[in-house]
C-alpha positions as MATLAB code, in Angstrom:
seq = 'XXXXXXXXXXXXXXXXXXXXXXXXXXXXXXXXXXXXXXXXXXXXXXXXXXXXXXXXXXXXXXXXXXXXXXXXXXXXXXXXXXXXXXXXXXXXXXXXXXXXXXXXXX';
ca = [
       7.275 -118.138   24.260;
      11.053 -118.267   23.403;
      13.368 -117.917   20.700;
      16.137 -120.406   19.136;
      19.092 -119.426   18.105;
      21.299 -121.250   14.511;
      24.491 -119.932   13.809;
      24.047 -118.933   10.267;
      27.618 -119.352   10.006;
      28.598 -121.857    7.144;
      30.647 -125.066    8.442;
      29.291 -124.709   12.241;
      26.284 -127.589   11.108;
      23.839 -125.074   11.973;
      23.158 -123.063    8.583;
      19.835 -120.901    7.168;
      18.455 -124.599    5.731;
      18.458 -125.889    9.343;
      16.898 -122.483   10.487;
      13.931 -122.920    7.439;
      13.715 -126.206    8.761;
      13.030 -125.374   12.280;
      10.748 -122.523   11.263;
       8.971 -124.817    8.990;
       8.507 -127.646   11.836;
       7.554 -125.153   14.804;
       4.814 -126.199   16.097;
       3.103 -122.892   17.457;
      -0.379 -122.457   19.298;
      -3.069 -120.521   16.930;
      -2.490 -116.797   16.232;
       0.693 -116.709   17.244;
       3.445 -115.516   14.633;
       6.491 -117.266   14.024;
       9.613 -115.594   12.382;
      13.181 -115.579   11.745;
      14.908 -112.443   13.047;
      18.343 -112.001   12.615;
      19.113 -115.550   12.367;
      16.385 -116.834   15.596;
      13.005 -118.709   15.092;
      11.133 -116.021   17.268;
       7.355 -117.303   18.434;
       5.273 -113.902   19.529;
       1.749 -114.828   21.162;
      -1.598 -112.521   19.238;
      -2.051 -109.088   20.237;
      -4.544 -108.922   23.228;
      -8.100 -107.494   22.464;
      -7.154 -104.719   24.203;
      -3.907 -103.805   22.233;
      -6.343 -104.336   19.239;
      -9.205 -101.910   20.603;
      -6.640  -99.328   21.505;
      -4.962  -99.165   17.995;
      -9.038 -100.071   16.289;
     -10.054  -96.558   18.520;
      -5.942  -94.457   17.425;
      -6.670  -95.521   13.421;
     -10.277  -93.718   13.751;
      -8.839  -90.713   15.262;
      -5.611  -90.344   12.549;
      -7.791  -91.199    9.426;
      -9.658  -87.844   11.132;
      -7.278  -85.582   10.082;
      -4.415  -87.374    7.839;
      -4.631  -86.381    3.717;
      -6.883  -88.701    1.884;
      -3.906  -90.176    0.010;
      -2.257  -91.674    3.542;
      -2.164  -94.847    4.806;
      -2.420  -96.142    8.546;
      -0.778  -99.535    9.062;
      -0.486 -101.545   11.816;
       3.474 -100.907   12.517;
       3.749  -98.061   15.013;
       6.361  -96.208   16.262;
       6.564  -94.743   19.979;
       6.816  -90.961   19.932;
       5.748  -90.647   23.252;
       4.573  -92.253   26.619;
       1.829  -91.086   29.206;
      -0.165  -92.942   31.648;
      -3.700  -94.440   30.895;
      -5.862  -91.285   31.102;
      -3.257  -88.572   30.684;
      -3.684  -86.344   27.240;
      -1.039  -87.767   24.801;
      -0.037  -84.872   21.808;
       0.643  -85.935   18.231;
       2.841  -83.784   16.433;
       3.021  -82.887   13.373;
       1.283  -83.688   10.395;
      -1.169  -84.735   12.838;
      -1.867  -82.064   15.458;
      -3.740  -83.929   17.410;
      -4.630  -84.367   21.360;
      -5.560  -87.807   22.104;
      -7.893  -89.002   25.745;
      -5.558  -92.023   26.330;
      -8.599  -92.740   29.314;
     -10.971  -93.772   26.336;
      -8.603  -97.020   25.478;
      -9.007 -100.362   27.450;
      -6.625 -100.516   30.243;
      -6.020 -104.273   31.239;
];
């Protein structure tokens, strides 16, 4: 997958109706998202079943112990890195140890 660049610039013959256009006309293979980012046509391929199983297997653990009137949503954040396997801590509000060896490794 790549991305496209148009000069948003007015007068350079490559303006945000040219970038619609392209957008519009991209012709992408099933489940895969196409956007425009800061003025390029990105194309990003569907999450993996085992990116989707790994964040399936964190929302059960977080709706665990988050307040009943929180949300989980599929936007995530990276607070922290171990390998596959290693105990990964969640700070607070969560307090929570996660087994990073129960998600899929590919």
């Amino acid at each position: 997958m790549g991305a496209l660049t148009v000069d948003p610039v007015p007068g350079s013959g490559h303006g945000w109706d040219d970038l619609v256009r392209i957008w519009e006309e991209t012709d992408a293979p099933e489940g895969c998202k196409v956007e425009i980012i800061e003025g390029i046509v990105t194309v990003s391929p569907p999450p993996s079943k085992d990116h989707n199983l790994t964040a399936a297997l964190l929302q059960r653990r977080l709706y665990s112990v988050i307040p009943e009137d929180w949300e989980i949503y599929g936007t995530y954040r990276v607070l922290d890195a171990v390998e596959y396997g290693e105990k990964l801590t969640l700070p607070e509000p969560f307090q929570l140890d996660l087994d990073t060896g129960v998600f899929p490794v590919s």
